[in-house]
N, C-alpha and C positions, 0 to 999 in steps of 0.2 A: 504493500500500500504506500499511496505516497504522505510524503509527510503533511500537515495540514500548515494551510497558508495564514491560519489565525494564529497563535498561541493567548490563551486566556489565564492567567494566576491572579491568583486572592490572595491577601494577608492584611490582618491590622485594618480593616475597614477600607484597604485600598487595590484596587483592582487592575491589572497592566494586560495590557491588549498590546501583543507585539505583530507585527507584520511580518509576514514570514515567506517571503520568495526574494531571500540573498542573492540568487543568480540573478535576478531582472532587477537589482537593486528595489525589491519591495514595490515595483509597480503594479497599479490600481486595477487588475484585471477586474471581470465578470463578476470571477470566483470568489476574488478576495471581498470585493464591494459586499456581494452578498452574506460571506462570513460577519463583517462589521456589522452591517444593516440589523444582523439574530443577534449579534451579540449587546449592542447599542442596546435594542431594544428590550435586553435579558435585564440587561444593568439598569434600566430606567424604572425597573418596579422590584431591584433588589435595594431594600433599606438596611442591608446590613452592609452596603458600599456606599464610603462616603467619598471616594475621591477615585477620578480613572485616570490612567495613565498611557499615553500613547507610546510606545515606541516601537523599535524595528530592530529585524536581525541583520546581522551580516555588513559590509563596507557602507552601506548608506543608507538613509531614511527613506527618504520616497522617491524613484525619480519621474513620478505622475502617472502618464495611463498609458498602458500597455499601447504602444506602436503597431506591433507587429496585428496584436487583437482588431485595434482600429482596419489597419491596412486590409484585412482578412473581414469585415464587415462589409466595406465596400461602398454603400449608399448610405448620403446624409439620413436617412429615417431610423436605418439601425442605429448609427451610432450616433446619434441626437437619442435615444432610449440607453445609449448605456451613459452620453451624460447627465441625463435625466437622473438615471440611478445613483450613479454617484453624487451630484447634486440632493439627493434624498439625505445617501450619510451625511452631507455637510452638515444638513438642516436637525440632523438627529443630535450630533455632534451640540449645535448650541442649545438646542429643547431641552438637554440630559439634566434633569435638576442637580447632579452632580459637578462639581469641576470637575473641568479634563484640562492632564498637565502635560505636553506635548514634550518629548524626552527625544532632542535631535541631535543624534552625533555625528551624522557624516550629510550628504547631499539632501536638500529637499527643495525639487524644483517642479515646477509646471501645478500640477494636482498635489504634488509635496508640499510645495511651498502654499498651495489652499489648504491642506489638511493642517501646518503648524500655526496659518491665520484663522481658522475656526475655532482652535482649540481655548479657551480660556487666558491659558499660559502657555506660557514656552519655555524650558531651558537647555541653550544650547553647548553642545561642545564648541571649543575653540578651532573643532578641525570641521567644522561643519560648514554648507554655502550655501546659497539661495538663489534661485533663479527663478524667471518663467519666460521661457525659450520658445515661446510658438511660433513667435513671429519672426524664429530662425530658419523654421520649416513650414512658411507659408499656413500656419493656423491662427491668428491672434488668441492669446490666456483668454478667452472670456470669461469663462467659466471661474478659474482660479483669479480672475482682476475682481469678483464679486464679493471674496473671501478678503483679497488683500487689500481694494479700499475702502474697505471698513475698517480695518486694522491698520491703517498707514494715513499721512494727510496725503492730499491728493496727488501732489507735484511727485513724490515718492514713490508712490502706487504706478502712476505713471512713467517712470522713468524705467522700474522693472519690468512692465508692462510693452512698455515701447520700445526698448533697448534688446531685452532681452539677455542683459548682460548680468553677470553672477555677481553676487555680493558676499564676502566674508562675514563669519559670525559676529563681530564687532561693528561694523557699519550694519547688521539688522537689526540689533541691541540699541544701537543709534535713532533710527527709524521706527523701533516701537514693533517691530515683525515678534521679535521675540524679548523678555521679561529680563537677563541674564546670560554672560556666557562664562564658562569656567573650564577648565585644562579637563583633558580626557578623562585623566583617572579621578577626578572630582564627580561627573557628572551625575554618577552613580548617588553616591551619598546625596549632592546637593538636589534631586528628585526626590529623592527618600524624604528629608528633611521639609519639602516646600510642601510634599503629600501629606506630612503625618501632621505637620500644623493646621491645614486643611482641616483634617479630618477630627483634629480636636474639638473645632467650632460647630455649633448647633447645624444638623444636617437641614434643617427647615431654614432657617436661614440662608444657607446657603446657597441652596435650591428658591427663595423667595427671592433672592436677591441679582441671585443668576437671570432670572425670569426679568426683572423689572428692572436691572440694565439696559438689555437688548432692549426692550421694548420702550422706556423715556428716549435713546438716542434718538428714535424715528418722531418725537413728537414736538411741537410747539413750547418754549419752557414753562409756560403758564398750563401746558396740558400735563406735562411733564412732572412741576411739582405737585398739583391735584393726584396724579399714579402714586407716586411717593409716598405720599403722606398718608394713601388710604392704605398703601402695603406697609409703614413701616409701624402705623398702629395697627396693625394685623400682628404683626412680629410681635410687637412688644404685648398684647394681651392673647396670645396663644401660649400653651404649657410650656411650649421653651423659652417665651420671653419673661413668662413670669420669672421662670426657674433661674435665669442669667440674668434678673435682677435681684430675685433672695440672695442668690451667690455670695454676687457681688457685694450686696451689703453686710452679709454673715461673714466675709471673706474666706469665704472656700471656694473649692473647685467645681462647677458646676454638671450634673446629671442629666443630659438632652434626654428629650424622652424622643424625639426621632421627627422623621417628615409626617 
């Protein structure tokens, strides 16, 4: 049998989804999309996961969507349906009431580099780059420009977008692509450490907060703080907000009681 293109592990509240086709540098096939899609959606009604974690096996993270797959599809209808699908995970990827913390230590380019801009966060290795190359090979990123200007200001988004030109892990740190970048043998730890903080914090918040991000950026700011103010008195008179204000005043550690 062959080996599976997901890998899924749990521990400590915190959940790692590795991508796993090393030889194709972890590109976005069919197969794998669909793997993510069960698993996204396994994770999204387990509450015993408070935080997920992206990464990849082998020399690189992502380096987008399978070529060869495209090439072999042949007609814009088919493959306008597989990025359909993969535009599906994007959208699962920010609905997940959990963080997801994007763990990139070699290449993430085209659908790569959309997969480390949907994700919450991002922390990179220093040997890691960024690209979105379509418009090397006559396809412009549109897809992954959906992802990355939202997470970049424009002039930036565009430059990756139009150029096509790769960027080192420090100048995406610069730009807001990714949260951090640290030496190879760091990266490990320094995920561990951004997850288990994560996961210390009330899962209902998290997830309340995740939600009403996304959604004030898109609105008016007079619509925006009206969203706010009715979620964050939601937070504050639900059992976790009471409970992380007893804590707080008793000074101890607080007991979430969950989402």
């Amino acid at each position: 049998m062959s080996e599976a293109v997901l890998l899924h592990e749990s521990r400590d509240a915190v959940a790692t989804l590795t991508l796993n086709r090393p030889a194709q540098f972890n590109a976005l096939s069919a197969e794998l999309l669909t793997e993510l899609e069960r698993a996204l959606a396994a994770l999204a009604g387990d509450a015993g996961v408070r935080v997920v974690v992206l990464a990849a096996a082998g020399r690189g993270f992502c380096a987008g969507h399978d070529l060869r797959e495209i090439r072999a599809l042949g007609d814009a209808r088919r493959i306008e349906a597989l990025f359909l699908h993969c535009s599906r995970v994007m959208q699962q990827l920010l609905a997940l009431p959990q963080p997801v913390i994007a763990r990139v230590h070699g290449i993430a380019t085209a659908a790569g580099c959309q997969l480390v801009a949907s994700c919450d966060l991002a922390i990179a290795s220093s040997a890691a780059r960024f690209a979105t190359p379509g418009v090397d090979i006559g396809a412009f990123c549109a897809t992954p420009g959906v992802a990355v200007s939202r997470a970049l200001a424009r002039k930036h988004a565009l430059e990756l977008l139009l150029t096509g030109a790769a960027i080192d892990a420090e100048r995406a740190c610069a730009i807001g692509l990714v949260n951090r970048v640290v030496a190879p043998e760091e990266l490990d730890a320094e995920v561990a450490a951004l997850a288990q903080r994560l996961a210390s914090k009330s899962p209902r918040a998290l997830a309340s907060g995740k939600r009403l991000f996304q959604r004030q950026l898109e609105l008016p700011v007079e619509e925006a703080y009206a969203l706010a103010s009715a979620a964050i008195a939601r937070d504050f008179a639900s059992p976790d907000g009471m409970e992380g204000v007893d804590a707080f005043l008793a000074k101890r550690a607080p007991v979430w009681k969950g989402r």
